[in-house]
Backbone as XML, in Angstrom:
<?xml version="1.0"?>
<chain id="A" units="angstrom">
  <residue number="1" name="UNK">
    <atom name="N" x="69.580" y="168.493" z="145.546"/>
    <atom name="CA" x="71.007" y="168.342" z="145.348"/>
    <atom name="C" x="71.332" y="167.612" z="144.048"/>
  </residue>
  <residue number="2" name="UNK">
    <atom name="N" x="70.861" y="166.535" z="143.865"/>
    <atom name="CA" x="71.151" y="165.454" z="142.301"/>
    <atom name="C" x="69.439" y="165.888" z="141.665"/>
  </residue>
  <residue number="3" name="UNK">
    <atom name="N" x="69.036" y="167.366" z="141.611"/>
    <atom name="CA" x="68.253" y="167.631" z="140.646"/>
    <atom name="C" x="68.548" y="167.453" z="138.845"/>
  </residue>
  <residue number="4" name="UNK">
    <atom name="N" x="69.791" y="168.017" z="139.114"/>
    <atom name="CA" x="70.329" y="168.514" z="137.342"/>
    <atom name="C" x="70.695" y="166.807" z="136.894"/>
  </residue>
  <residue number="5" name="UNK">
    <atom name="N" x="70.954" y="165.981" z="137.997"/>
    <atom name="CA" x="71.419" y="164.618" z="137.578"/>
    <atom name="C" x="69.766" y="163.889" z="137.239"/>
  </residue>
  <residue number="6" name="UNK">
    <atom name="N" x="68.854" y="164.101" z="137.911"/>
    <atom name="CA" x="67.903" y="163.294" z="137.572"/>
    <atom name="C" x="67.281" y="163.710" z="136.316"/>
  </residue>
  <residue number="7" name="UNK">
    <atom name="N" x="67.435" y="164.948" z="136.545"/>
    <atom name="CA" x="66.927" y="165.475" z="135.174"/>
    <atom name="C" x="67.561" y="165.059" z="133.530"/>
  </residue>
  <residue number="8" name="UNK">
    <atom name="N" x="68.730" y="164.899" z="133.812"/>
    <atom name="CA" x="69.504" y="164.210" z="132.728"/>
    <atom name="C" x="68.627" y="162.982" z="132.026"/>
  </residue>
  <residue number="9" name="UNK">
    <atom name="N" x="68.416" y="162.252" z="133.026"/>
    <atom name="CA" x="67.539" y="161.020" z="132.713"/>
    <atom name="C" x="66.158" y="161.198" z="132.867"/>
  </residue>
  <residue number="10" name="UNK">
    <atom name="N" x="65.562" y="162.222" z="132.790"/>
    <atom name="CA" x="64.098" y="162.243" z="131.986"/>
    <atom name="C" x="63.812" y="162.155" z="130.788"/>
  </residue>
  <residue number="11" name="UNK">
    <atom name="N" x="62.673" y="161.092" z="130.796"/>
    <atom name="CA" x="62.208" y="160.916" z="129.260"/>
    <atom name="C" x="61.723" y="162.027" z="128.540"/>
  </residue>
  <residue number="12" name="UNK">
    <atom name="N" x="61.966" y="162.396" z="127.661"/>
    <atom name="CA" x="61.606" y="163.916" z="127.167"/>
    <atom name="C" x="60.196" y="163.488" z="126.095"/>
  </residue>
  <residue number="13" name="UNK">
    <atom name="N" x="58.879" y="164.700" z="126.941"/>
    <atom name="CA" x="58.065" y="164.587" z="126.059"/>
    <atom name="C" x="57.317" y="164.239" z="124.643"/>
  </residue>
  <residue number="14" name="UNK">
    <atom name="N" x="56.353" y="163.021" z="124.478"/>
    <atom name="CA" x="55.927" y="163.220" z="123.246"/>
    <atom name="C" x="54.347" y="163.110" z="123.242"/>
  </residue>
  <residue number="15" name="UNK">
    <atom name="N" x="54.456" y="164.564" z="122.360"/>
    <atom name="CA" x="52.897" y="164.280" z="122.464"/>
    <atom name="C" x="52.543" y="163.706" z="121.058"/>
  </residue>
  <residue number="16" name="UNK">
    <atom name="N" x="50.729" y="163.875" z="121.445"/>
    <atom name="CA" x="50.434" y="162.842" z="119.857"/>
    <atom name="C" x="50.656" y="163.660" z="118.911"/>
  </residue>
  <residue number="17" name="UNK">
    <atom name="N" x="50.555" y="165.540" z="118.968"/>
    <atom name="CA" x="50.773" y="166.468" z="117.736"/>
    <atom name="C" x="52.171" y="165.690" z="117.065"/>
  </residue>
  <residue number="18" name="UNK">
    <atom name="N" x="53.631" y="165.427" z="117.916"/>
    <atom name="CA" x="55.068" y="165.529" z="117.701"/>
    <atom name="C" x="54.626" y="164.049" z="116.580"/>
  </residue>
  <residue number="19" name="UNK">
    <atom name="N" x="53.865" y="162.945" z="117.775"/>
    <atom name="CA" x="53.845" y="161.259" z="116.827"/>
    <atom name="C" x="53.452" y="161.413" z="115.456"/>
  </residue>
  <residue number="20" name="UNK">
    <atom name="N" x="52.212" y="162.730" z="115.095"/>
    <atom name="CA" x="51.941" y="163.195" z="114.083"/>
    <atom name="C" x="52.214" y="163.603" z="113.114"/>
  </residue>
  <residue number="21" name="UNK">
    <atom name="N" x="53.720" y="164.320" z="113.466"/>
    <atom name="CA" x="54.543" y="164.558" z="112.769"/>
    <atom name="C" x="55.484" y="163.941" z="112.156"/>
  </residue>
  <residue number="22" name="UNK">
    <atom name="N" x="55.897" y="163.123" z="113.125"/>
    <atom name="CA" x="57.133" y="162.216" z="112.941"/>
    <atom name="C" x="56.308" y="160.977" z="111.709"/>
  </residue>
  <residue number="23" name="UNK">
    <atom name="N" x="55.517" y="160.470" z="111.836"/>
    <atom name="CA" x="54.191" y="159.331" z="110.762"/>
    <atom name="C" x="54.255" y="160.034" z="109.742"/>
  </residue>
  <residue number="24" name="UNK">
    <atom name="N" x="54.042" y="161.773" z="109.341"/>
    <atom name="CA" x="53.780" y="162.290" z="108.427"/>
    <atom name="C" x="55.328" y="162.437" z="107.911"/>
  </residue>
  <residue number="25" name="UNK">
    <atom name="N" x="55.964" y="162.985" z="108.243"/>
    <atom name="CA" x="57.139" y="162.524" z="107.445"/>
    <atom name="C" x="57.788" y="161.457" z="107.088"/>
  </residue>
  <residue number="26" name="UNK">
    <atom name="N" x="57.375" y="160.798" z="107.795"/>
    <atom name="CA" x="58.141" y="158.783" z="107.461"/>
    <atom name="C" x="56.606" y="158.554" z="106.123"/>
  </residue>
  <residue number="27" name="UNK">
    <atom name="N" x="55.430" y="159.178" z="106.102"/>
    <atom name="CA" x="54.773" y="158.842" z="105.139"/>
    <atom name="C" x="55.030" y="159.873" z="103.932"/>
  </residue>
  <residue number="28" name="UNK">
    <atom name="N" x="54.887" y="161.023" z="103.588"/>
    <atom name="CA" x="55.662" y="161.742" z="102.633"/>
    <atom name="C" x="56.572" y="161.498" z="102.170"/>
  </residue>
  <residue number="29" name="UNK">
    <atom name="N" x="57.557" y="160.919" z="102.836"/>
    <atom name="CA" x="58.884" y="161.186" z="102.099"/>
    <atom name="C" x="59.141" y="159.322" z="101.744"/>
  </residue>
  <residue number="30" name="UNK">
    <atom name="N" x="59.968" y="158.789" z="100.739"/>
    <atom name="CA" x="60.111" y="157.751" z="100.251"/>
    <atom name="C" x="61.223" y="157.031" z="100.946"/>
  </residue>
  <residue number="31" name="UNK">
    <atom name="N" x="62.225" y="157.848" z="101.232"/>
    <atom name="CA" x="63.226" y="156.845" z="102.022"/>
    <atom name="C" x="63.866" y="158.262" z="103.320"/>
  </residue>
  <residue number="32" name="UNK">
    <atom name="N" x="63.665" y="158.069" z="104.897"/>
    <atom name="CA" x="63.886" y="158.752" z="106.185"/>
    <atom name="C" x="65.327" y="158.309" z="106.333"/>
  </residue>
  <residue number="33" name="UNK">
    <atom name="N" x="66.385" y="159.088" z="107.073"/>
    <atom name="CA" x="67.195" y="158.517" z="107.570"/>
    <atom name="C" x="66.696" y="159.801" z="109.169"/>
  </residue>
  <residue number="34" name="UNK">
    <atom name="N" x="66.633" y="158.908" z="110.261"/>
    <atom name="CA" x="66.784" y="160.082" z="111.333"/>
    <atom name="C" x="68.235" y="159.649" z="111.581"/>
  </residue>
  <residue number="35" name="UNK">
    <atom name="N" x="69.053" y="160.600" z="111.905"/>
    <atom name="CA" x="70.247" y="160.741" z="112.426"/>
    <atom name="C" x="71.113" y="161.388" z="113.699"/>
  </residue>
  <residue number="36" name="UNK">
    <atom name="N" x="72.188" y="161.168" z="113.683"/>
    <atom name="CA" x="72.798" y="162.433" z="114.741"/>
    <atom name="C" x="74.004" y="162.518" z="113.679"/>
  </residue>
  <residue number="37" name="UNK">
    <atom name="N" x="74.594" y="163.742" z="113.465"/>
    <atom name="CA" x="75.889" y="164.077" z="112.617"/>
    <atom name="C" x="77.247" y="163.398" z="112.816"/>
  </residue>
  <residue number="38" name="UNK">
    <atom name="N" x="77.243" y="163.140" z="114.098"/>
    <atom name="CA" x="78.626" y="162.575" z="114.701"/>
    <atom name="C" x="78.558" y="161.139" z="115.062"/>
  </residue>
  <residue number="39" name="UNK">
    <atom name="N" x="77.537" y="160.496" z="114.372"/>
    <atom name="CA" x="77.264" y="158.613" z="114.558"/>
    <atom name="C" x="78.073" y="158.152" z="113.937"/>
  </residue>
  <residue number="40" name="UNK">
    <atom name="N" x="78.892" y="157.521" z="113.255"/>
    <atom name="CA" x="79.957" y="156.753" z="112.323"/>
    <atom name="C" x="78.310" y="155.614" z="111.594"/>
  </residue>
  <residue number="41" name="UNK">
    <atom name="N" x="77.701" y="155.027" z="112.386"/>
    <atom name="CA" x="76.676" y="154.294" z="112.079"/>
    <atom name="C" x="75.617" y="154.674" z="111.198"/>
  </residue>
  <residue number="42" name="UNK">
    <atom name="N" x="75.234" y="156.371" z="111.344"/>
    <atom name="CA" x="74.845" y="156.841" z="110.629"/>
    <atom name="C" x="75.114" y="157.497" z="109.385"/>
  </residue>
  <residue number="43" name="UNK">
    <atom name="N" x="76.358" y="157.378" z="109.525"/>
    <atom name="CA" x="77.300" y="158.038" z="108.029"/>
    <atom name="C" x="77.979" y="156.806" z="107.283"/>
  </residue>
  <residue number="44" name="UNK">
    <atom name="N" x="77.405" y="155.689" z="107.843"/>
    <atom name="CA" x="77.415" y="154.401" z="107.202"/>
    <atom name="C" x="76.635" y="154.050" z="106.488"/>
  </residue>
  <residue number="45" name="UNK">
    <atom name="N" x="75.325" y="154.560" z="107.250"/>
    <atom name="CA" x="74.220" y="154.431" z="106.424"/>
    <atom name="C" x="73.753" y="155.022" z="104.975"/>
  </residue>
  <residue number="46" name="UNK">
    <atom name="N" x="74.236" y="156.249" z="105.356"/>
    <atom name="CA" x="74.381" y="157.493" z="104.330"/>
    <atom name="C" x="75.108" y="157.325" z="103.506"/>
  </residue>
  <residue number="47" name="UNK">
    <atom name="N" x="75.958" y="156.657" z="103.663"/>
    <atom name="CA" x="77.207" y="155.984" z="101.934"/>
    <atom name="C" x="76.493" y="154.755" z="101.387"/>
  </residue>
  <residue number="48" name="UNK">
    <atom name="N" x="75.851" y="154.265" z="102.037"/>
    <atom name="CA" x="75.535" y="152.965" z="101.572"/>
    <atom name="C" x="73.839" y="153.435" z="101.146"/>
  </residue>
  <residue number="49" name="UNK">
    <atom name="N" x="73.347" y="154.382" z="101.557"/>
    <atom name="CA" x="72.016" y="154.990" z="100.120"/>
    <atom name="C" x="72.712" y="156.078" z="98.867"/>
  </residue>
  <residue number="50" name="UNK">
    <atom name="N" x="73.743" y="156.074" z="99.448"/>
    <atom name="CA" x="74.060" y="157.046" z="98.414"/>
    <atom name="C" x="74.733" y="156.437" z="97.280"/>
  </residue>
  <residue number="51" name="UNK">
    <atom name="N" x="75.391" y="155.765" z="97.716"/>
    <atom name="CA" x="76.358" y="154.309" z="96.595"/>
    <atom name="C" x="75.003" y="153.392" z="96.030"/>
  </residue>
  <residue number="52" name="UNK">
    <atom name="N" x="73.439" y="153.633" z="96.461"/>
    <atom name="CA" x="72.523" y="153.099" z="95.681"/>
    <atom name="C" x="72.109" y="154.152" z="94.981"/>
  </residue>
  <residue number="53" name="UNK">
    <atom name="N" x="72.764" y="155.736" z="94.793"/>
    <atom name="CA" x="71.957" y="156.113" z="94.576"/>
    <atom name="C" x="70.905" y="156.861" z="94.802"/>
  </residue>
  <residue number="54" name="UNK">
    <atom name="N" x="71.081" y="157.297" z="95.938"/>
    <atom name="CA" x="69.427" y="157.508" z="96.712"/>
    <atom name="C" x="69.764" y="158.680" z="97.354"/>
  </residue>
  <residue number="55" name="UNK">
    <atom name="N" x="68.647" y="159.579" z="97.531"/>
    <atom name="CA" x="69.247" y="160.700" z="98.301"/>
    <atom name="C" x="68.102" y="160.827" z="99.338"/>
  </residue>
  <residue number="56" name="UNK">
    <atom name="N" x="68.118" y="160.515" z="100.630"/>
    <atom name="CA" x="67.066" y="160.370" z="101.449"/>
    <atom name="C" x="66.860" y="161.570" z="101.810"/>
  </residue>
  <residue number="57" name="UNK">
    <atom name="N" x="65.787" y="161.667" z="102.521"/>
    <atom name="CA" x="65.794" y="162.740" z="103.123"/>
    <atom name="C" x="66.374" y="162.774" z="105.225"/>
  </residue>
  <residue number="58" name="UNK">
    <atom name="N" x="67.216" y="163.663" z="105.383"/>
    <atom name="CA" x="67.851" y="163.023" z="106.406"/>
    <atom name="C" x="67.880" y="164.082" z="107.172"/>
  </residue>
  <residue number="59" name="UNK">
    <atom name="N" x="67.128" y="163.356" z="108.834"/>
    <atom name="CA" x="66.977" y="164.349" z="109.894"/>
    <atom name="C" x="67.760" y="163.900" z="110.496"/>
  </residue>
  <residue number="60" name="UNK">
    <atom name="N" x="69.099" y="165.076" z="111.196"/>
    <atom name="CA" x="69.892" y="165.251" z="112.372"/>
    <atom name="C" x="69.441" y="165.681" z="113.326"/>
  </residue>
  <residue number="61" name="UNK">
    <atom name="N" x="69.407" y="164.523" z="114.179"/>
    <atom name="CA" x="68.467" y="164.608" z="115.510"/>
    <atom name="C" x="69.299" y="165.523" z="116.648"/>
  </residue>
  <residue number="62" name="UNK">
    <atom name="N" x="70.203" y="165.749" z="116.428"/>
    <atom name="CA" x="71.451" y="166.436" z="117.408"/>
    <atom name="C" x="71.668" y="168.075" z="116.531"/>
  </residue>
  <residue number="63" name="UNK">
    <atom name="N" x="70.878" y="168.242" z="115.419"/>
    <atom name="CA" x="70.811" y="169.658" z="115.230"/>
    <atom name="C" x="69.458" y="170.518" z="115.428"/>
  </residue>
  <residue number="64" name="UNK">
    <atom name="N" x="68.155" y="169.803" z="116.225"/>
    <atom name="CA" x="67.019" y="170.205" z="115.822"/>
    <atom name="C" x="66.304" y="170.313" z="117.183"/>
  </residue>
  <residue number="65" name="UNK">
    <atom name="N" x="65.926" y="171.264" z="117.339"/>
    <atom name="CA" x="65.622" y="171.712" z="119.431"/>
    <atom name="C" x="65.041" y="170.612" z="119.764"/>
  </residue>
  <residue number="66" name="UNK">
    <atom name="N" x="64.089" y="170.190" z="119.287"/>
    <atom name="CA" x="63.166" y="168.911" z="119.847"/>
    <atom name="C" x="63.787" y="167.363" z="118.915"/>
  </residue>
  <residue number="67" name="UNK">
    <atom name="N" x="64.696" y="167.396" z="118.959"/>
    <atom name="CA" x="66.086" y="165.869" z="118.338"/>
    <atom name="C" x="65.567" y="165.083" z="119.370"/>
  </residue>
  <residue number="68" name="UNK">
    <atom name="N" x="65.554" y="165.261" z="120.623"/>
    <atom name="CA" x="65.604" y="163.935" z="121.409"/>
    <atom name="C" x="64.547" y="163.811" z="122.041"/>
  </residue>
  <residue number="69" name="UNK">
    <atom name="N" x="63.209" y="164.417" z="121.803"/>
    <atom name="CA" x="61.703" y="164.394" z="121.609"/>
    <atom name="C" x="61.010" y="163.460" z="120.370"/>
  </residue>
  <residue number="70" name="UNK">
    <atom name="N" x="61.895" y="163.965" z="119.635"/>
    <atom name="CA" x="61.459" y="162.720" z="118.395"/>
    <atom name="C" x="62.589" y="161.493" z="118.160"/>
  </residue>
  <residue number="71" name="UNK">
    <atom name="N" x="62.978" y="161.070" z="118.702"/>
    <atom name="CA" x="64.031" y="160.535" z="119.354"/>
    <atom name="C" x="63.148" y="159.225" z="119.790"/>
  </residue>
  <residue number="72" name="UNK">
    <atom name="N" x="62.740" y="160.278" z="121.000"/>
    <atom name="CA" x="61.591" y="159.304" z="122.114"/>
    <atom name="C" x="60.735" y="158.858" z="121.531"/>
  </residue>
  <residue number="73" name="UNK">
    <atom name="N" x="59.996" y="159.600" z="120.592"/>
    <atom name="CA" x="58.820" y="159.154" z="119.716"/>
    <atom name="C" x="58.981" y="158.193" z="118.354"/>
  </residue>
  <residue number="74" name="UNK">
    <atom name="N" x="59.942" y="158.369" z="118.364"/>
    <atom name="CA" x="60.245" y="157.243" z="117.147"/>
    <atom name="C" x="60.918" y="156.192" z="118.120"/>
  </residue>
  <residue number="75" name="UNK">
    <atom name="N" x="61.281" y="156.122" z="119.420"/>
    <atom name="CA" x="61.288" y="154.787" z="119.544"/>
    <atom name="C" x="59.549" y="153.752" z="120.079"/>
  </residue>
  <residue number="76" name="UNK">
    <atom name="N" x="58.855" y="155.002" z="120.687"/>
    <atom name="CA" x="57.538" y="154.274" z="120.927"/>
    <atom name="C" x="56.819" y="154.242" z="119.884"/>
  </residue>
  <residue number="77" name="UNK">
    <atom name="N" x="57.125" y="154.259" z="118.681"/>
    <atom name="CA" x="56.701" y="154.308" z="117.094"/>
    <atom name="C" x="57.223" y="152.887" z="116.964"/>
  </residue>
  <residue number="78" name="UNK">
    <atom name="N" x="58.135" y="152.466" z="116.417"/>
    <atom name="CA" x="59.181" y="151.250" z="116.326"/>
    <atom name="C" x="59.987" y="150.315" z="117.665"/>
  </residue>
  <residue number="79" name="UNK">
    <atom name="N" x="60.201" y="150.893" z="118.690"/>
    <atom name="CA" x="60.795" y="149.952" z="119.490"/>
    <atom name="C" x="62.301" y="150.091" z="119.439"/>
  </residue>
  <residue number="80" name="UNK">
    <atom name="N" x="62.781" y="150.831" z="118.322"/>
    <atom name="CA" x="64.188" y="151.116" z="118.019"/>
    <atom name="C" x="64.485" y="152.106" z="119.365"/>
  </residue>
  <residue number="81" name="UNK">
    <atom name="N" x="65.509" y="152.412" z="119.780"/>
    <atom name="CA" x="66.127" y="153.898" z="120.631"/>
    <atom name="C" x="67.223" y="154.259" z="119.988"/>
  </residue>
  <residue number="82" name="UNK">
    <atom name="N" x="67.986" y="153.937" z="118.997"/>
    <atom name="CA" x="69.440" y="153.893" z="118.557"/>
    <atom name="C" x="68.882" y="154.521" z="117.136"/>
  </residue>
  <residue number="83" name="UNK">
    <atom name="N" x="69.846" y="155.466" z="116.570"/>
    <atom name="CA" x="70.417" y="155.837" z="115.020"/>
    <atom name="C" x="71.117" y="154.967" z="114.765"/>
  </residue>
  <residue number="84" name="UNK">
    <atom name="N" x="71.351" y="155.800" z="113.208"/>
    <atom name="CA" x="70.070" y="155.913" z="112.670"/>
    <atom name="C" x="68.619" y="155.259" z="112.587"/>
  </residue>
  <residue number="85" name="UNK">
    <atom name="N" x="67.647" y="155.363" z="112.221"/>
    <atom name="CA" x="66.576" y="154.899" z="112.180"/>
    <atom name="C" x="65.881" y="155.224" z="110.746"/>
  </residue>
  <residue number="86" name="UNK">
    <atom name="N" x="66.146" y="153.934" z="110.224"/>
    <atom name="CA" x="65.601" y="153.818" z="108.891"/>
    <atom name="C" x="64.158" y="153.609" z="107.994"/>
  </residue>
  <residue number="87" name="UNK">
    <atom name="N" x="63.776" y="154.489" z="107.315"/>
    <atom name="CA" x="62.656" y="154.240" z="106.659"/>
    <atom name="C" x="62.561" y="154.108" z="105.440"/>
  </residue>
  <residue number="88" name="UNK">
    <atom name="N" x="61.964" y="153.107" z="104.645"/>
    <atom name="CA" x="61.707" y="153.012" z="103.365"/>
    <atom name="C" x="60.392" y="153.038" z="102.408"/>
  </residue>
  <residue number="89" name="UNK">
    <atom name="N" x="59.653" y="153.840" z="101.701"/>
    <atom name="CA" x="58.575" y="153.879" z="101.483"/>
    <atom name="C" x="57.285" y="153.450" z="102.548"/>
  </residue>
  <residue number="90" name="UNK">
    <atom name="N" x="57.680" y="154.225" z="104.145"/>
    <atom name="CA" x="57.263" y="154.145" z="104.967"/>
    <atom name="C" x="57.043" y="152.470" z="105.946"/>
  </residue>
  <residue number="91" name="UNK">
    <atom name="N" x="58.213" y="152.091" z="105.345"/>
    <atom name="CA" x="58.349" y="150.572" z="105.646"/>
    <atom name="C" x="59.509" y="151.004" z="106.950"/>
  </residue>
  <residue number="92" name="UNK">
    <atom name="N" x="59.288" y="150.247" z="108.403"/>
    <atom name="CA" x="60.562" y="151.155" z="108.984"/>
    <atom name="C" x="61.595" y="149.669" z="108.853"/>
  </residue>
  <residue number="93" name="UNK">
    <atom name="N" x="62.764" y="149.653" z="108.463"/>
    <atom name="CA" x="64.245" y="148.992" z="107.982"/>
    <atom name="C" x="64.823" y="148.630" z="109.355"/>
  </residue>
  <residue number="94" name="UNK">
    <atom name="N" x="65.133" y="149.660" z="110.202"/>
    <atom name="CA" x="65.999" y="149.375" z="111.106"/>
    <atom name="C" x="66.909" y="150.263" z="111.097"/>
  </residue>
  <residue number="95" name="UNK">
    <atom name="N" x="67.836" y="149.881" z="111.617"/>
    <atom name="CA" x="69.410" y="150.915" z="111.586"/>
    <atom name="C" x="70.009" y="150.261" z="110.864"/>
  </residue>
  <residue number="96" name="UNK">
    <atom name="N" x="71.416" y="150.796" z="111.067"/>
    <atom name="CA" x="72.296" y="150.759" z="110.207"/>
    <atom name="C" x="72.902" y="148.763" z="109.652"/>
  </residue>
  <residue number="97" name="UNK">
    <atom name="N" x="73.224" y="148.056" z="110.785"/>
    <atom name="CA" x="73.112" y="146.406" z="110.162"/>
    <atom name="C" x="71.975" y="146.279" z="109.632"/>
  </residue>
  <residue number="98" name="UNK">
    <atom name="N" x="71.024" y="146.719" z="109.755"/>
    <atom name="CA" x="69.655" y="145.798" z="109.272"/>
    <atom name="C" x="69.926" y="146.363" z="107.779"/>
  </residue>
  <residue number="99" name="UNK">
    <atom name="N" x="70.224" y="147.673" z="107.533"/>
    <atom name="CA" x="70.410" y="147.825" z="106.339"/>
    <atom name="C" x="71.614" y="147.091" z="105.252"/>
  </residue>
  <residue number="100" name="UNK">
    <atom name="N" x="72.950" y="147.063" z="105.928"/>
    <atom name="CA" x="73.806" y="146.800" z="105.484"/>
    <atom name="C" x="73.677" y="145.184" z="105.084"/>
  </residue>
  <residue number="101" name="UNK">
    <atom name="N" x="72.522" y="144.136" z="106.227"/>
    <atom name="CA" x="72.246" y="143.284" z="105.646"/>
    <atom name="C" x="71.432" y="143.263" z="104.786"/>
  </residue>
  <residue number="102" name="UNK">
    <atom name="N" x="70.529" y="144.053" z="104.616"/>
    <atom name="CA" x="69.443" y="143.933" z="103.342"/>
    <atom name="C" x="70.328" y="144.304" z="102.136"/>
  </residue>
  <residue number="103" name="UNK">
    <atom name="N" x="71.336" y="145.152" z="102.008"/>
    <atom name="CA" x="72.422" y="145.293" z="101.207"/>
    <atom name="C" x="73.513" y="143.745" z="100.348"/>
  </residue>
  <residue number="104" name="UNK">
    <atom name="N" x="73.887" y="143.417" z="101.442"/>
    <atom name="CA" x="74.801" y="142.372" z="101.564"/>
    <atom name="C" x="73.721" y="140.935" z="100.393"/>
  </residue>
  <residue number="105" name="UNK">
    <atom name="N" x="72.600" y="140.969" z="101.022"/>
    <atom name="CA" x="71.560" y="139.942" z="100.159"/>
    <atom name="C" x="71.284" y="140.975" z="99.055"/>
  </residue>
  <residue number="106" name="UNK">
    <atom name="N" x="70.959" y="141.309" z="98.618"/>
    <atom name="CA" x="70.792" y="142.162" z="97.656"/>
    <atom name="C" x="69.731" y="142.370" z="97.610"/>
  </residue>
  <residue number="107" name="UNK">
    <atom name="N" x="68.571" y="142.544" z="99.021"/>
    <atom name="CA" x="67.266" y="142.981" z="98.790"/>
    <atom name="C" x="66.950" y="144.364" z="99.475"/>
  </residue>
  <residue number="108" name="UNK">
    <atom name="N" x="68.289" y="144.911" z="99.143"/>
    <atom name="CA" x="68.081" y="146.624" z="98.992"/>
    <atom name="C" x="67.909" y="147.133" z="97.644"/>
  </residue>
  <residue number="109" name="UNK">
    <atom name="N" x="68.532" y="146.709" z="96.593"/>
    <atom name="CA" x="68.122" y="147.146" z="95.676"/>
    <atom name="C" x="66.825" y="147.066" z="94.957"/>
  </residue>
  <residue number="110" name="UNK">
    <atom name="N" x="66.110" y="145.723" z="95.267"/>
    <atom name="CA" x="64.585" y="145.874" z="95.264"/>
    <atom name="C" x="63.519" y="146.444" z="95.645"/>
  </residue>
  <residue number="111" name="UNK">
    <atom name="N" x="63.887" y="146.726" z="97.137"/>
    <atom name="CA" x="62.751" y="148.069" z="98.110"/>
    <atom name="C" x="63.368" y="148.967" z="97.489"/>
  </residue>
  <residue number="112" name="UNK">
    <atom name="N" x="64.329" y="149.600" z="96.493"/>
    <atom name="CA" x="64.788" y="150.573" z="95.831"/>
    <atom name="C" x="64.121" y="150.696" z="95.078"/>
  </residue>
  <residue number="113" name="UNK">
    <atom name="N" x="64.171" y="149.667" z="93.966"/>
    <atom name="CA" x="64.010" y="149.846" z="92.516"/>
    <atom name="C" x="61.989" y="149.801" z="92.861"/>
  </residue>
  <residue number="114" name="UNK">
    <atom name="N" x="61.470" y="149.238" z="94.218"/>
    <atom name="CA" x="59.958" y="149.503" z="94.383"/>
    <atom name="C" x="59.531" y="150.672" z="94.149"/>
  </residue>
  <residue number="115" name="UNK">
    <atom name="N" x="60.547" y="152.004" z="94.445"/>
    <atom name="CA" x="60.317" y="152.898" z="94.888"/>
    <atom name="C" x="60.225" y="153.739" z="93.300"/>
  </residue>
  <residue number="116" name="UNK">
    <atom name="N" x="61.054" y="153.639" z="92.477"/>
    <atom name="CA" x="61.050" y="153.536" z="91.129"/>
    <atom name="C" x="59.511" y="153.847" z="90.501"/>
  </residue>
  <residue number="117" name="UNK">
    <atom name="N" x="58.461" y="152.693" z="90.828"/>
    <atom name="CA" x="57.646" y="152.249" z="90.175"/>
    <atom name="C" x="56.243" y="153.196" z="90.486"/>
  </residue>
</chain>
């Protein structure tokens, strides 16, 4: 009877291929934003790399069949569960305050200008 309800709240699969994936792109690429399109938090984030400058590379977790598979896996990666979820030269940042404070001190523009070098 409350099948479709329990099911709502299953943790959705990760295997180690998906963790594999998700490491290899947070290591390839220089600065991650994972996202969902309709976060305000995440399109906070996204003005505030872009007003540095920066054009991340940025996964919408709410456009991509397995979004809330890597979702799951990037929180047993980091400990985070919330978007965005930030990466910087495979350094993981945080979301969106952690950034806006590394902003605010001005030691965003340094893990920036690292990236530079």
């Amino acid at each position: 009877m409350f099948s479709w309800l329990s099911s709502f709240f299953q943790t959705p699969e990760v295997t180690p291929e998906l963790k594999k994936s998700i490491q290899s792109t947070i290591e390839s690429n220089k600065i991650v934003v994972y996202s969902k399109s309709y976060c305000p938090y995440c399109t906070s984030t996204k003005q505030i790399l872009s007003q540095n400058g920066v054009n991340p590379t940025i996964i919408e977790l709410n456009q991509i069949t397995d979004g809330s598979s890597i979702q799951q896996g990037l929180y047993e990666i980091t400990g985070q569960r919330t978007v965005p979820n930030i990466f910087i030269n495979g350094e993981h940042i945080g979301g969106n305050s952690d950034l806006v404070d590394l902003n605010s001190k001005g030691l965003l523009k340094s893990k920036l200008n690292a990236l530079a070098k």
